[in-house]
Structure formats: structure tokens, C-alpha cells
C-alpha positions as CSV (number, residue, x, y, z in Angstrom):
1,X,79.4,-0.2,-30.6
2,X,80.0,-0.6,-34.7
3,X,79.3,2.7,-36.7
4,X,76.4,1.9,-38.9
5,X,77.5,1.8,-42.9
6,X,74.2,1.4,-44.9
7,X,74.5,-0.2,-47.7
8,X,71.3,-0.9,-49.2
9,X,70.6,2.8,-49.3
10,X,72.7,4.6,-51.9
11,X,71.7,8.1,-52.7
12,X,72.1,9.7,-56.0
13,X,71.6,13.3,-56.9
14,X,70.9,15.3,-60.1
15,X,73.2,18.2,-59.9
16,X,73.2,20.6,-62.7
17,X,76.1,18.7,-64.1
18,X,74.6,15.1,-63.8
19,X,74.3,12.8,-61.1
20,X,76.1,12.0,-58.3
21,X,76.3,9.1,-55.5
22,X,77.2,9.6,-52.3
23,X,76.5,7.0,-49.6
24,X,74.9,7.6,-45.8
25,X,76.7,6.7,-42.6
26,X,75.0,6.8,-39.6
27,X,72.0,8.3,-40.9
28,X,73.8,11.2,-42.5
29,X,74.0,11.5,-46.4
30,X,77.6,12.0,-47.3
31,X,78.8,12.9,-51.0
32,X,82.1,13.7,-51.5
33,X,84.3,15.7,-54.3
34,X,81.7,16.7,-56.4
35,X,83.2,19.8,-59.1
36,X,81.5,22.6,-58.9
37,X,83.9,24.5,-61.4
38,X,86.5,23.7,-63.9
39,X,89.2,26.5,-64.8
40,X,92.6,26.6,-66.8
41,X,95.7,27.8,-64.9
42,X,95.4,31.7,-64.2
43,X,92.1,32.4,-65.9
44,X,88.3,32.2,-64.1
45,X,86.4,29.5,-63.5
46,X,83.5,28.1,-65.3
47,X,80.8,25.5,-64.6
48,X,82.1,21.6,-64.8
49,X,81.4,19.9,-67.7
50,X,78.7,17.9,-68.0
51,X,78.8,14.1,-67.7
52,X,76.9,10.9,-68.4
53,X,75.6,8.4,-66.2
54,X,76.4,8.4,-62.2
55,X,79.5,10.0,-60.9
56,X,80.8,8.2,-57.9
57,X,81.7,10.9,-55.1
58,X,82.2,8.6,-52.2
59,X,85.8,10.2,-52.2
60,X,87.4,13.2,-51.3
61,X,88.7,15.4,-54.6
62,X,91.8,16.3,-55.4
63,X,93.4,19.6,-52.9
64,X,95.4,22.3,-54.5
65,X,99.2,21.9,-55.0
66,X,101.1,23.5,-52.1
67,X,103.4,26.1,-52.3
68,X,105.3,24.8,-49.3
69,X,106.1,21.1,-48.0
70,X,104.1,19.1,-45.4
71,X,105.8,18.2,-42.4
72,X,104.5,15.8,-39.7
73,X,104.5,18.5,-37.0
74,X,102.0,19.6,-35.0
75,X,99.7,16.8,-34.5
76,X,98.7,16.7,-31.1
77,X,97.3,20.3,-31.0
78,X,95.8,20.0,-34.6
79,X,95.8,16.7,-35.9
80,X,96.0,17.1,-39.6
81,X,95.3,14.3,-43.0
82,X,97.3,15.2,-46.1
83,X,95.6,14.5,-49.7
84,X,96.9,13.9,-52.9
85,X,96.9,17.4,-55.0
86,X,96.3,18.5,-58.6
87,X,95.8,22.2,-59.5
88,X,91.8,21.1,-60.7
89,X,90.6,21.2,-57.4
90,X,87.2,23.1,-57.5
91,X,85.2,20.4,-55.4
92,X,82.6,20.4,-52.9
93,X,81.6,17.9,-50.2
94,X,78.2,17.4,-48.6
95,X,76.6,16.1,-45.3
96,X,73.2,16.1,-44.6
97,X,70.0,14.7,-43.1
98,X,68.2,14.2,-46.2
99,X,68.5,14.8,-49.7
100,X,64.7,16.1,-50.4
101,X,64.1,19.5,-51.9
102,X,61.3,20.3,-49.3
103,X,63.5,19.6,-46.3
104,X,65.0,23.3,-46.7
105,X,67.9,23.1,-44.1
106,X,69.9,25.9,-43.1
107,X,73.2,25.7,-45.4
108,X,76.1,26.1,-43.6
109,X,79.3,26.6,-45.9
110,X,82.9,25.9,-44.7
111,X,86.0,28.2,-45.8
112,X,89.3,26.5,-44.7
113,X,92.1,28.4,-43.0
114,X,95.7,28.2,-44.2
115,X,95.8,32.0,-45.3
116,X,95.4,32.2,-48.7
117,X,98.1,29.9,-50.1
118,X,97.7,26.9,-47.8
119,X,95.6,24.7,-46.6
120,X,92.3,22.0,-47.6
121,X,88.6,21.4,-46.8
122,X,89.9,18.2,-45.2
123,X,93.3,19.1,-43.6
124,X,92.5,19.0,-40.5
125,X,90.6,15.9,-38.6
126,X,88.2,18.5,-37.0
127,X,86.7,20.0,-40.5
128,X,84.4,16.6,-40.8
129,X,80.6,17.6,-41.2
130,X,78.9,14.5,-40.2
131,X,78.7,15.2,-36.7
132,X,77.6,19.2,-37.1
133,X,74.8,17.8,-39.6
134,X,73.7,15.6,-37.6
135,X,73.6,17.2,-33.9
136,X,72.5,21.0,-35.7
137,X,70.1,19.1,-38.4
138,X,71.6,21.6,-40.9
139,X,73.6,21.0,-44.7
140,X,77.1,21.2,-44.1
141,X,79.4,22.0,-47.2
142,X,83.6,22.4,-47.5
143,X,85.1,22.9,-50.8
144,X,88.9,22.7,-52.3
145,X,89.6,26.0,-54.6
146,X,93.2,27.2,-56.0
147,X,95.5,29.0,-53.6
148,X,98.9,30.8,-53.7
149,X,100.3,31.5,-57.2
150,X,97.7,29.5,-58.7
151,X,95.1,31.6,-57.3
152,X,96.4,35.0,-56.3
153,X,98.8,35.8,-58.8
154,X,99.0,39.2,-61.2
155,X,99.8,38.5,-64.7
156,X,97.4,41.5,-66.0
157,X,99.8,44.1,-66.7
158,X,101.1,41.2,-69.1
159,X,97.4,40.5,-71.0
160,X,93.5,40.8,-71.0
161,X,93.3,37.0,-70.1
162,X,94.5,37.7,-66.8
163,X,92.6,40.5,-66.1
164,X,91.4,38.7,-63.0
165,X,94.1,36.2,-62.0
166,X,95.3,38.1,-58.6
167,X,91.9,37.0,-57.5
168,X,91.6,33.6,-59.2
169,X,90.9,31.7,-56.1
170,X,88.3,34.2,-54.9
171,X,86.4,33.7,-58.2
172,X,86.4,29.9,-57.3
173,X,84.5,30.7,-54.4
174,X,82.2,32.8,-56.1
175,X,81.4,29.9,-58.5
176,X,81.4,27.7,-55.9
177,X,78.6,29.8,-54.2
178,X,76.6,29.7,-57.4
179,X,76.8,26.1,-57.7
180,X,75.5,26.0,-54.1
181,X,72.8,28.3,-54.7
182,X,71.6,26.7,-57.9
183,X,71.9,22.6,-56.1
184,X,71.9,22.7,-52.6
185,X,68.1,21.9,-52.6
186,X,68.4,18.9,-54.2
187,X,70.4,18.0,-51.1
188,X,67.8,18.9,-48.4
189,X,69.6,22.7,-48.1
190,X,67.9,26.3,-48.0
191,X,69.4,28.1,-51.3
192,X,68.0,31.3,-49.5
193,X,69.7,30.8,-45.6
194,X,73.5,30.2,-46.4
195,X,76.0,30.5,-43.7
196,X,79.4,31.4,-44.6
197,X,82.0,29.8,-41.5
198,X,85.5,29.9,-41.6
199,X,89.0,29.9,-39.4
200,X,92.1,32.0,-39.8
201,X,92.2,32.3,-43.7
202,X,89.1,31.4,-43.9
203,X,87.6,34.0,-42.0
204,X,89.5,36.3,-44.3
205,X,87.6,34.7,-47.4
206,X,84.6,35.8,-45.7
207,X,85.5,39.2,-45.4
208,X,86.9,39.2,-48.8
209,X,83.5,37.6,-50.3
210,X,81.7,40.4,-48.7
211,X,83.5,42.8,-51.0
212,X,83.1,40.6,-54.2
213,X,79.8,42.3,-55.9
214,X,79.4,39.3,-58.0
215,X,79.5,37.8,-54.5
216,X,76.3,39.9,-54.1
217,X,73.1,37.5,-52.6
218,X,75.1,34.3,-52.9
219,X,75.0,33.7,-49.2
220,X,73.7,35.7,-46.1
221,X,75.4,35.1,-43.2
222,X,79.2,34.7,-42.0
223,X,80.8,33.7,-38.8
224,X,84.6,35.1,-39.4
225,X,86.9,33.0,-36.8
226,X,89.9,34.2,-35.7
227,X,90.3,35.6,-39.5
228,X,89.9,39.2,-40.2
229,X,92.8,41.1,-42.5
230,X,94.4,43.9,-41.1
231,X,96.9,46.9,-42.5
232,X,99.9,44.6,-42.4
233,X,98.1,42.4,-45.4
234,X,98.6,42.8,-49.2
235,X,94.9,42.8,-49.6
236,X,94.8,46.3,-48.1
237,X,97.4,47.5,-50.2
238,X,96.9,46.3,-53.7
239,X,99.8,46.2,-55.8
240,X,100.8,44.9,-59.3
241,X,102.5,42.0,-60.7
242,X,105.3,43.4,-63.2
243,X,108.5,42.5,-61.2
244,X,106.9,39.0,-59.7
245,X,106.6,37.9,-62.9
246,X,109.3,39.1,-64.8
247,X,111.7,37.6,-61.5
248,X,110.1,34.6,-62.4
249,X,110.6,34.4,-66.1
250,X,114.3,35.1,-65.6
251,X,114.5,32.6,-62.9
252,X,112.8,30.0,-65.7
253,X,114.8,31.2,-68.9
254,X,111.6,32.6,-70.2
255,X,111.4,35.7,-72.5
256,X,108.7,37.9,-71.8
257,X,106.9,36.7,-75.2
258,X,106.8,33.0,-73.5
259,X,104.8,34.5,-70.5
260,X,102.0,31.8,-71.8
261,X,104.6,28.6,-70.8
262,X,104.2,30.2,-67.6
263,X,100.2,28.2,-68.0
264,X,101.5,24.8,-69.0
265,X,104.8,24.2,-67.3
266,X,105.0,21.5,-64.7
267,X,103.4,23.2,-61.2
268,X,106.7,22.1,-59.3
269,X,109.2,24.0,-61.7
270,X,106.6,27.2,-61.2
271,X,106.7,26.6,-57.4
272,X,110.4,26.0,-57.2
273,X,111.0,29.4,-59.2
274,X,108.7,31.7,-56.9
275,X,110.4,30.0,-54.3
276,X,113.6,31.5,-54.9
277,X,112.8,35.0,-56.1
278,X,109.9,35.8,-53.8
279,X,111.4,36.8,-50.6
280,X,113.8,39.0,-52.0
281,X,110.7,41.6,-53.2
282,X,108.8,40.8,-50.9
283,X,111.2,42.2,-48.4
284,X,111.7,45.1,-50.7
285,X,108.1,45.9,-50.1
286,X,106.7,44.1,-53.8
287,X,103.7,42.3,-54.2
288,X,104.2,39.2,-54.6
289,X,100.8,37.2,-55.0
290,X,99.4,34.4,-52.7
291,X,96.8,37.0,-51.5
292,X,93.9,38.9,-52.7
293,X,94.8,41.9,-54.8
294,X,91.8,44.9,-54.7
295,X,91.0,45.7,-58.6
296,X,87.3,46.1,-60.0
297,X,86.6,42.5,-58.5
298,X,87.3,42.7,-55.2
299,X,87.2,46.3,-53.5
300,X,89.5,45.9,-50.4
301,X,88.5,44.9,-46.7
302,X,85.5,46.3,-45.2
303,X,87.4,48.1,-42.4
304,X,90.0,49.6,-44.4
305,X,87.9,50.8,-47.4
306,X,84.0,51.1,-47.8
307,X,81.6,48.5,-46.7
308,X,79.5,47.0,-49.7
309,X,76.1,46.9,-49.1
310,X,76.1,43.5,-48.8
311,X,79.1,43.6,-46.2
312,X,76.4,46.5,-44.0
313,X,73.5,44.0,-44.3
314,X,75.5,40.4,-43.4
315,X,74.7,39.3,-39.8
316,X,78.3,38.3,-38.9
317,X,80.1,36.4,-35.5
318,X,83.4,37.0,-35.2
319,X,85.2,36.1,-32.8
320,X,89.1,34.8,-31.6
321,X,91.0,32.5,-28.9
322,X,93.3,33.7,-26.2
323,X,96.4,32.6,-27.4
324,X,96.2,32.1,-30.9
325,X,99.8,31.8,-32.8
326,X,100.9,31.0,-29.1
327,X,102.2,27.0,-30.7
328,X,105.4,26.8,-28.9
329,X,105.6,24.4,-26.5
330,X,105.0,26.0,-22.6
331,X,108.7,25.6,-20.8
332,X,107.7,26.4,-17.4
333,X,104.7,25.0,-15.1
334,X,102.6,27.7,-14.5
335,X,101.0,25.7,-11.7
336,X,104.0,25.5,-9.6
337,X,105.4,29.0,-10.4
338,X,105.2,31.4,-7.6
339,X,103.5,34.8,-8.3
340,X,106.5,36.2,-7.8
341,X,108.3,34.4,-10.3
342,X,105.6,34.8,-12.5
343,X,106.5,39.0,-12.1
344,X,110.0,38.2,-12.7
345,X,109.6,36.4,-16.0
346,X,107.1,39.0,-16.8
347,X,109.5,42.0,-16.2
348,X,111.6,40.7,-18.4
349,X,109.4,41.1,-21.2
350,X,107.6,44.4,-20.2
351,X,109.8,46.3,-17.6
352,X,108.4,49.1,-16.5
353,X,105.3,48.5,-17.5
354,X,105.2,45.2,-16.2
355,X,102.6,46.1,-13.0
356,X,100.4,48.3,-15.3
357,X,100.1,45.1,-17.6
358,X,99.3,42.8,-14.9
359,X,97.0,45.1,-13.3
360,X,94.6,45.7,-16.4
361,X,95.3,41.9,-17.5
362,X,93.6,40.9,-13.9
363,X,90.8,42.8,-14.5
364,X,90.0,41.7,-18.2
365,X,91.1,37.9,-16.9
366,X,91.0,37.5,-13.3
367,X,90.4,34.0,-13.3
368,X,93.9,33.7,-15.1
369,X,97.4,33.7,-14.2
370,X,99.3,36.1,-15.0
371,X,102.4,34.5,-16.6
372,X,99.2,33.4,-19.5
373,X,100.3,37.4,-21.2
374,X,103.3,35.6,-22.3
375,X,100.7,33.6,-24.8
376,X,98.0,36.4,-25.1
377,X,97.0,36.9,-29.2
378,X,96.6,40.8,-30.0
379,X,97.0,40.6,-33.6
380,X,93.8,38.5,-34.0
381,X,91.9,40.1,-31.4
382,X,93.1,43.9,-32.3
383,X,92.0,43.1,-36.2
384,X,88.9,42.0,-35.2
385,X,87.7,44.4,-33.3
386,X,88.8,47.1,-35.6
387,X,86.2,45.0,-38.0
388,X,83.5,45.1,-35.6
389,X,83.9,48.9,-34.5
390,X,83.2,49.9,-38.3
391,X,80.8,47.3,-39.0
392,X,78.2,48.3,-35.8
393,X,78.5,51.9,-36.5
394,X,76.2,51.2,-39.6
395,X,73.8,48.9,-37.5
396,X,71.8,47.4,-39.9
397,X,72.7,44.2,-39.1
398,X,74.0,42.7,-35.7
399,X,77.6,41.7,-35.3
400,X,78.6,39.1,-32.3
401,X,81.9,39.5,-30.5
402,X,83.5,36.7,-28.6
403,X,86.5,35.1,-27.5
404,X,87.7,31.5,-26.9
405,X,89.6,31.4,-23.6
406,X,89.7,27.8,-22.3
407,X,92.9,26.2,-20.8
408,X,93.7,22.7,-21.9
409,X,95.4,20.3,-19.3
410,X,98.4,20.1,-21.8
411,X,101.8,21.9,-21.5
412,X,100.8,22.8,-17.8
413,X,97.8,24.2,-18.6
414,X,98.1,25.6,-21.7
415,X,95.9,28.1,-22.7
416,X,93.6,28.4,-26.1
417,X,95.9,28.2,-30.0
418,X,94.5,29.0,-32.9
419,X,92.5,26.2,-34.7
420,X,91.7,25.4,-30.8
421,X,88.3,25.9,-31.2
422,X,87.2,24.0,-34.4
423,X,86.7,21.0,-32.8
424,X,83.8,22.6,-30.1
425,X,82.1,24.2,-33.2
426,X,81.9,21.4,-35.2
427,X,81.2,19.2,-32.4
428,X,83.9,17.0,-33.1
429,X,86.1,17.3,-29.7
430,X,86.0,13.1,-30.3
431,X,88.1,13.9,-33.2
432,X,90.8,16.0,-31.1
433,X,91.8,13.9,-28.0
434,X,94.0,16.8,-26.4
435,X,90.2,19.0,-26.4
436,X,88.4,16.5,-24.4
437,X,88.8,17.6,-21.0
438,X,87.3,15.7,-17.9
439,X,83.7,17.5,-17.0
440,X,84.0,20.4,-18.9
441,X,84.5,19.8,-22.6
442,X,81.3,18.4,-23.4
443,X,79.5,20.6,-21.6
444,X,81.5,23.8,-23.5
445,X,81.0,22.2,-26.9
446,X,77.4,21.9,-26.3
447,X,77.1,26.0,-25.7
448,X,79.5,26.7,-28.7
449,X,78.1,24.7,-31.3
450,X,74.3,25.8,-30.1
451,X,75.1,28.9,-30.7
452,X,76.8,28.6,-34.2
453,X,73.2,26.3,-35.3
454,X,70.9,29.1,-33.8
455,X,72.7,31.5,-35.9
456,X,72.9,29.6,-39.1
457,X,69.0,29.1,-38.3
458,X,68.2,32.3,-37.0
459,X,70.8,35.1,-37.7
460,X,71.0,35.1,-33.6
461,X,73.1,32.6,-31.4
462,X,71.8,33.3,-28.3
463,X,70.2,29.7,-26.7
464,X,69.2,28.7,-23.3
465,X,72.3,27.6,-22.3
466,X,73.9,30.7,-22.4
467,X,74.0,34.2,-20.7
468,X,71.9,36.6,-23.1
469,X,74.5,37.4,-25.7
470,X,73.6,40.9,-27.5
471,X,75.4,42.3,-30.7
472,X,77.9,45.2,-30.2
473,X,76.8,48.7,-30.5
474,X,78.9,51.4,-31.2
475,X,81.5,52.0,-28.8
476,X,79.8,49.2,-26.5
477,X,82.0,45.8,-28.0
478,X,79.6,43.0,-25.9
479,X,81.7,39.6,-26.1
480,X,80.8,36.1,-24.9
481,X,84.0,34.6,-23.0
482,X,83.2,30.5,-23.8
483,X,85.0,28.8,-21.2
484,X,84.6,26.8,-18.0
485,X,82.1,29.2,-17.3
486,X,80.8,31.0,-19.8
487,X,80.5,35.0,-19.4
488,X,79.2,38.5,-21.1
489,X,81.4,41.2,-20.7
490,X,81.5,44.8,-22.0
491,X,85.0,46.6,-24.0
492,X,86.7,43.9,-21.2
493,X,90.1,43.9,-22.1
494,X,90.3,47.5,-24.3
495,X,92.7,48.6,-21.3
496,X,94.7,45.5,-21.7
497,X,95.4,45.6,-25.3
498,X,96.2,49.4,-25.7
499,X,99.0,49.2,-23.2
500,X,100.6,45.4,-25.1
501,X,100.2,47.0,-28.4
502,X,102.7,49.8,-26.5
503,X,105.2,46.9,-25.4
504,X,105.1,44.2,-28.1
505,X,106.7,44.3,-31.6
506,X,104.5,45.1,-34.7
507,X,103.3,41.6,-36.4
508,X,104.4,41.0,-39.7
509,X,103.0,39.3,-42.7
510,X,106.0,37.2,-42.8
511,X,105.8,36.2,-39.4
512,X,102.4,35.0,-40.0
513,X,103.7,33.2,-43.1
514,X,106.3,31.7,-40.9
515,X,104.5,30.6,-38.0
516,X,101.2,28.8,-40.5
517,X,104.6,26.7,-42.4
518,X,105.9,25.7,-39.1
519,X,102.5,24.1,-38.1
């Protein structure tokens, strides 16, 4: 059956800029690229300029310039689309089931993963809004801002006008919430019920929006996927950018009275040169940008400083996926391997703890086999629940724990990576052909995405499809396990991840760093 383009009904918006056309597919109303900020190289943003007539935003905008090269890798498990870039980024896009100011749908606001120095709104196939607007009947927004060195780099100690640039890319965000705030009516949404959702990075922007006080009231939700910083990330640690940038003047045959070429010079050139001396200090233990720095903007993570008040009063979901950074391919069959293989391979890894491992991984998973530890995430999963702990012991507002655990019939049954689980909760498992799994996909997307509308609606995601799902207490962590069958368990695998954080090395930044370039 044809998909339904209409063309005899064109919408156009007023915006507080000017007007924009969008066009409506399938009943939704789609507008894409529309600025929502304009902002020269290192300094904050302000509103767009205004224009005349109609601006045609049928079109995605521009995404910002990459630090690192794409490479066709990866597509099966994520399948991604590449854009054409330009350091002007700030753009949103919009779908929704009508564009009248009365309609009042719940807003629900998408952060993009890719850490803080990678990534789009449209990267991958499975960030597409249509189908979430239209199954959840809710206003769907993604936006572009700066990342890496154009967002998160410190030039203050070199100037007032960069009193803020470590945090550039935050502050696009902020004016990107503002922008919501002050339009998003026009476009059917609820200025007043705004759901922040993002993945990976973008469940770090969440966290990090949370500590923003001119963040304060701009939004009043967040559901923080497999995305919360731990100790191991600048963010925590602050820093300053005095040897960064000199390292990069000497590297461009700049004198430190030409620091201002550093604004206009081609983005490559400035790419190319942080290239080459970043690693070096970073090693060392520098700062080198392409994250958050905590200054009078941003005041540090929740869990590692002091909550906001905002952060206390934010309903949040947060949640991770079994194997998360687990994107090698799966060597063995795990359907033909004995069990005593399995506790061969195993030993290898864990040796004399091996049985003590199994033992507590069979009663956190024991519909699993055991040769899955081998892909088990506790970097995601330990950071998160070090977020919920400090959250809930505040408990004025609830905080929802799950986990994504579903095996997929590819690589012999491999289980859940991160980014795994976009495609259920934008109901867009069409989009990912290795998520649509015979009998049980469908289903499992219909419970996930249910429960992220009931919570953009409500603040609460339990539904009727679903075990009652209650918020974590302190010292009581209750998750949701979404798979085949869909579970509530209490502190289920606390056992389990005290005795692997005993066995298995200590993540590093640059590991993560390594492992998000690779795919």
C-alpha cells in the first residue's frame, strides 16, 4: 500500500522568527530544520534572525561538523544516514498531529547520543518521529546543536568572551528549550508538559540540563537511556583550558595574541590540529574539551555534586540494555555450546571466581545462558544506578529503573547493544530489520513505547500491559526487565555486579571514545 503524501494541505506556522512550512505525510504534520538559535564560533547562542515571507523547512538542517570521520560500519545493528555539516547547526524538527494551539499535546524532546562530540538528530534511521507522533498522539521534537571543540571547549582563561565556551553546546540546548517553550503551541504541543528523552550522550544532556539553572522550568520530565556520567568523565572533574589551547596555537603557528583566528579559521584546519595534540594531554590527565566543564553554568552531575532543585523535583526513567558496548561480532554459537564449555570459556576470563559469577548471574538472569557475562554492560548499568540511589533518597519525585534484556536472532542469539532499544521506543522496529523478531517484537515494542507515552502524559509509565511498575525507594532499586516476558524485580542483579566490578578492568573515557568512533 502507497504512503499517503498530501499535497493540497501545506501547513505553515508563525514561529517567533517568521513562518515556516512544513508539509503532512500520513496524517502527521512534519516541519523540518527550523533555527531556533544562531551563535558565532565559541560564544552563546542567540535567537535566529528574523525573516520575511515563508521559510521552507521540508528539509533537514545542516548537523555539526565532526570531529572524527564517518565510516560505513555498523549498519546492521544501527543503521545510520549521514548529513551534510556546517558549524550553524541550531535546528529543530517537528512531528505532530496537528498544529492548533488548543490541541496541548504532551511535548516530547529528543537529545541524540554520540557523547558530547558526535552524533545528529537524524543519524540514525530509528530517531524518525512520525511514527511515535502518531501511535502516542504526542509532539515530537529532535534538534542539531554544536558538539566537540565547537561546543565544549575552554578559551576563558584567554578572555571574557569565552567566559562560557566549555559549555557552548549546553547553552544551545538551553536556547533550544526556550524556543520550544515560547512556540511549541503553535504546533499543537503543551509548553507546560515537556519530556526530555535521550540515549547514551544524550541521556548525559539530560542530566547535565538538570544542573543548568538557566535550564530552570524549561522542561519537566526526562527519561535518561543508557546515559548517565560517571567519575571516569571530565564533567565531574572540571578542569581548564590553558595548555589545550596553547597546544593548539603552536600546532597552527598562532601567537597567543592571534587566539581570535582560532574563531574564523577553516573548521578542518581547527579539527586537524586538536587532532594531533589532544591525546598526548589527555593521557597526561588534561582537559581537553569535547565535554561539559562545571563553572557558574553548569554545576556538575547530580550524583557527584548537589542535586538542583530542579534535578530533586524531575520525574525521571532511566534505564540501560544488557550488553550495551558489547558491538563485536559473537564468535561462538551459544546455542550449540555445552554448559561445560560455556564454564571453560568463562574461567578463562574470571578464574577463581568463575562459579561465584555464574551462580549470582543465574539468579539475577536465569532465563539466560551463562556464556551472555561475556557481553554483560556494568559501566552503564553501575552509573545508573549510582544516579538513582541519590536521586530517591530525596523522594520528591519518582525515579523508574529498568533494563533492556532481549536477545536478537543475530550472531547466535545475540543479546541487547547499546542504541538496541531506540527502535521499540520510538516505535520504529520497521525502520531496524535486525529488531523485528518473529512473535515477539511487536508485541515488546507495544509495552515499551506505552510506557514512555504514559509518562510523557502522566509523569508515570505504568499501562495495562505491564506488571505494576513502582519507582525505586531508597535502598529498594524496583526495575522493569522488558523482554520476551516482561518482569518486576527488586536490587536483582546487586550481587552480580559487585563481584564483576571485582574481576573486570576499570572503563575508561578513552575506551568509550574508542568504542562510539568504531561504530
Amino acid at each position: 500500500m502507497l504512503k499517503k503524501f498530501e499535497y493540497d494541505n501545506i501547513p505553515v506556522v508563525q514561529t517567533t522568527a517568521g513562518y515556516v512550512k512544513g508539509y503532512r505525510y500520513e496524517g502527521t504534520y512534519i516541519f523540518k530544520g527550523i533555527p531556533y538559535a544562531y551563535a558565532d564560533r565559541f560564544q552563546m547562542p542567540v535567537p535566529p534572525v528574523s525573516w520575511e515571507g515563508v521559510k521552507d523547512t521540508t528539509s533537514y538542517g545542516m548537523v555539526c561538523p565532526l570531529l572524527y570521520p564517518e565510516k560505513p560500519q555498523g549498519e546492521m545493528l544501527v543503521p545510520h544516514m549521514y548529513w551534510p555539516q556546517d558549524e550553524h547547526c541550531q535546528t529543530v524538527n517537528i512531528w505532530s498531529q496537528e498544529i492548533d494551539e488548543k490541541a496541548k499535546k504532551p511535548v516530547m524532546v529528543w537529545l541524540h547520543g554520540g557523547g558530547f562530540f558526535a552524533g545528529s538528530s537524524i543519524e540514525k534511521l530509528a530517531y524518525d518521529g512520525a511514527n511515535m507522533s502518531h501511535y502516542g498522539d504526542v509532539v515530537v521534537v529532535s534538534l542539531n546543536h554544536r558538539l566537540n571543540i565547537l561546543g565544549f571547549l575552554d578559551l576563558s582563561p584567554f578572555g571574557k568572551k569565552y567566559k562560557n565556551s566549555a559549555n557552548a553546546g549546553l547553552a544551545d540546548l538551553v536556547e533550544a528549550l526556550h524556543w520550544i517553550k515560547d512556540n511549541i503551541a503553535q504546533f499543537g504541543g503543551d509548553p507546560d508538559n515537556i519530556t526530555l528523552f535521550g540515549q547514551s550522550g544524550g541521556g548525559m544532556k539530560i542530566s547535565a540540563l538538570m544542573q543548568i539553572p538557566d535550564a530552570q522550568g524549561l522542561f519537566h520530565k526526562g527519561m535518561i537511556m543508557s546515559g548517565v556520567a560517571g567519575d571516569f568523565m571530565p564533567p565531574c572533574q572540571g578542569g581548564d583550558g590553558t595548555l589545550i589551547v596553547k597546544a593548539l596555537l603552536e600546532e597552527l603557528n598562532l601567537s597567543l595574541s592571534e587566539i581570535e583566528k582560532l574563531e574564523t579559521i577553516p573548521y578542518s584546519m581547527l579539527a586537524n590540529a586538536y587532532l594531533k595534540v589532544a591525546p598526548a594531554l589527555q593521557k597526561a590527565g588534561a582537559y581537553v574539551g569535547n565535554n561539559p566543564m562545571i563553572n557558574d553554568y553548569y554545576l556538575g552531575e547530580p550524583q557527584m555534586t548537589l542535586f538542583t532543585e530542579q534535578a530533586k523535583k524531575t520525574p525521571l526513567m532511566v534505564g540501560t540494555v544488557f550488553g550495551e558496548m558489547s558491538f563485536a561480532p559473537v564468535t561462538y554459537n551459544k546455542l550449540k555450546l555445552s554448559e561445560q564449555e560455556m564454564i571453560d570459556i568463562l574461567h578463562s576470563h574470571f578464574k577463581d571466581q568463575t562459579q561465584n559469577i555464574i551462580e549470582a548471574f543465574l539468579k539475577a538472569y536465569p532465563d539466560k545462558k551463562i556464556i551472555d557475562l561475556l557481553n554483560i554492560d556494568t559501566l552503564f548499568r553501575l552509573m545508573s544506578k549510582q544516579l538513582i540511589s541519590a536521586k530517591s533518597k530525596y523522594q520528591q519525585a519518582p525515579t523508574y529503573n529498568y533494563i533492556f534484556t532481549l536477545d536478537f536472532p543475530c550472531q547466535f542469539g545475540k543479546p541487547a547493544w547499546h542504541c538496541s532499544d531506540i527502535p521499540f521506543v520510538f516505535h520504529n522496529i520497521d525502520k531496524v530489520p535486525v529488531a523485528n523478531i518473529e512473535g515477539v517484537s511487536e508485541k515488546l515494542q507495544e509495552q515499551m513505547f506505552k510506557s514512555v507515552i504514559a509518562f510523557a502524559y502522566t509523569g508515570n509509565p505504568n499501562h495495562d500491559g505491564l506488571p505494576q511498575w513502582d519507582a525505586c525507594q531508597p535502598e529498594h532499586e524496583i526495575t522493569m526487565i522488558f523482554d520476551k516476558d516482561c518482569v518486576v524485580r527488586e536490587n536483582f542483579d546487586n550481587e552480580l555486579l559487585k563481584l564483576l566490578k571485582q574481576v573486570l578492568p576499570e572503563f575508561s573515557l578513552e575506551m568509550l571514545m574508542n568504542t562510539a568512533i568504531q561504530h
